[in-house]
C-alpha positions in Angstrom: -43.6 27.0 60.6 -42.8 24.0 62.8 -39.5 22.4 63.6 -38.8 18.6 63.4 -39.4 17.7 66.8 -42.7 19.5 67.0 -41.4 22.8 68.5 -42.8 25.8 67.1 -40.1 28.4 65.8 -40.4 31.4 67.4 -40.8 34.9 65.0 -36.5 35.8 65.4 -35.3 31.9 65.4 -32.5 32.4 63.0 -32.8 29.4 60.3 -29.0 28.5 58.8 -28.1 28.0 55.5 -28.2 24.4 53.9 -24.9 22.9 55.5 -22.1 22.4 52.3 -19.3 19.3 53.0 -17.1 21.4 54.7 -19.7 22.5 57.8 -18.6 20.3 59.5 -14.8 21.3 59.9 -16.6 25.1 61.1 -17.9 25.7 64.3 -20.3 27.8 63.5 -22.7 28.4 60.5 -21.1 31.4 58.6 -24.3 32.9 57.4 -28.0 33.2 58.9 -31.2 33.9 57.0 -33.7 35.3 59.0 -37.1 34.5 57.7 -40.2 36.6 59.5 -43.8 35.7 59.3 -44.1 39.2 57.2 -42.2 37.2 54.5 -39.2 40.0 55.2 -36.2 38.2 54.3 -33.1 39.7 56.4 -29.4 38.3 56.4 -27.3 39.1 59.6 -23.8 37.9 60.0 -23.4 35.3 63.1 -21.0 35.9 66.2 -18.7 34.6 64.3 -18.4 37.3 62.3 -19.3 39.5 64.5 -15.3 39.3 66.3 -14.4 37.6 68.5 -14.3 33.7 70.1 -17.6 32.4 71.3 -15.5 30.4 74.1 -14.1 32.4 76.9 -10.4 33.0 77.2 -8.9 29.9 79.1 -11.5 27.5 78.7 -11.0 24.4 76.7 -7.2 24.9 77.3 -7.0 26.3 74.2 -4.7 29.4 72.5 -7.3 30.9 70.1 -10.3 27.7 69.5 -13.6 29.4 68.4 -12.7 29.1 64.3 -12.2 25.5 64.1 -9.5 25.5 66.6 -6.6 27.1 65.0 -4.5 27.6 68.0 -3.0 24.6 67.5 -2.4 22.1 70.6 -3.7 22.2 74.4 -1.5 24.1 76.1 0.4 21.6 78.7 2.9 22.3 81.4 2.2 26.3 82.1 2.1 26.5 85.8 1.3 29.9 87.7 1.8 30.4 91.1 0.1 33.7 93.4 0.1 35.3 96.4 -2.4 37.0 97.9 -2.3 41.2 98.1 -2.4 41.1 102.0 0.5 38.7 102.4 2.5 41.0 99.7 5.4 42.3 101.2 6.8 44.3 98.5 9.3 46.2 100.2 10.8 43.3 102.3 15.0 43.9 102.3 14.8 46.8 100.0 16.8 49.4 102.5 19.4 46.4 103.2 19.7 45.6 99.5 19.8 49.2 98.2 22.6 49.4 100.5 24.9 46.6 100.2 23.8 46.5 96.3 24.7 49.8 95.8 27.8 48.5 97.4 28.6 45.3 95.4 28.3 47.7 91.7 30.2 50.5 92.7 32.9 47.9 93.5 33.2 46.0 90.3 32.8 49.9 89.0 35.5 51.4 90.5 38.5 50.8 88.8 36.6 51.1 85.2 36.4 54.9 85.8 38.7 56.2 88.6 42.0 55.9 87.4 41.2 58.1 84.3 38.8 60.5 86.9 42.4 60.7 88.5 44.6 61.4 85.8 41.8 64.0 84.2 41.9 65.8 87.4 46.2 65.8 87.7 46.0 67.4 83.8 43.5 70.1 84.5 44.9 70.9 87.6 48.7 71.0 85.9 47.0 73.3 83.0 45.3 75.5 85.4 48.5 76.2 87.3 50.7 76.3 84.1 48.3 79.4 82.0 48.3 81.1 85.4 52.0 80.6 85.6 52.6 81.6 81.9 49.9 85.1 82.3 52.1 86.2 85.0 54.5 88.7 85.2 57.5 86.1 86.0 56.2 84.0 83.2 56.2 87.0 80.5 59.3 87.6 82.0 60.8 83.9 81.2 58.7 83.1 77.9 57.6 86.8 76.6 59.8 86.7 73.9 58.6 83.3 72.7 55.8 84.6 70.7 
């Protein structure tokens, strides 16, 4: 078993399928026969198959590639920008900012929830004194016979 150009084939060389009209559009052959010297005829599915793109994330500029290309267009105009970890500062303002942030929310806030913390507070408290008022001996006195 010799090749075209004179190269021997070694004993695993895969050997692919005769190539139908639409090879071309594919990448890769979908199908190998594997033909040993032992006349052992074995089929094995190609990397293809075998899950995932044969082209490393990134490269090419492509979204997906590897099965005729069907991410589409390059990808164009994606810029990234980075920092290196030792000239992080991650924590730069963040006791001024908790502050006067804190600060800037409770004042747009305020008037959302105080005015009825306020008047919830006058009622209770007018309730509070009123049963007391009513369970005491001057108030059984006044409104005893009311019931």
């Amino acid at each position: 078993l010799s090749g075209s150009a004179g190269k021997a084939r070694t004993r695993f060389e895969p050997r692919p399928i005769r190539p139908s009209p639409i090879y071309s559009r594919i990448s890769k052959p979908v199908l190998h026969i594997t033909v040993h010297h032992s006349t052992t005829v074995t089929m094995r599915p190609t990397q293809a198959l075998m899950g995932g793109p044969s082209v490393p994330h990134g490269k090419y500029s492509h979204y997906l590639g590897w099965w005729g290309h069907i991410g589409g267009e390059k990808q164009r105009g994606i810029i990234t920008y980075g920092i290196t970890p030792n000239r992080q500062n991650p924590f730069a303002g963040a006791a001024h900012d908790a502050v006067f942030n804190t600060w800037r929310r409770f004042s747009h806030q305020v008037l959302y929830f105080l005015p009825p913390l306020v008047a919830g507070w006058y009622i209770m408290d007018w309730a509070t004194h009123r049963n007391h008022y009513l369970n005491s001996k001057q108030g059984r006195a006044e409104f005893g016979d009311e019931e």
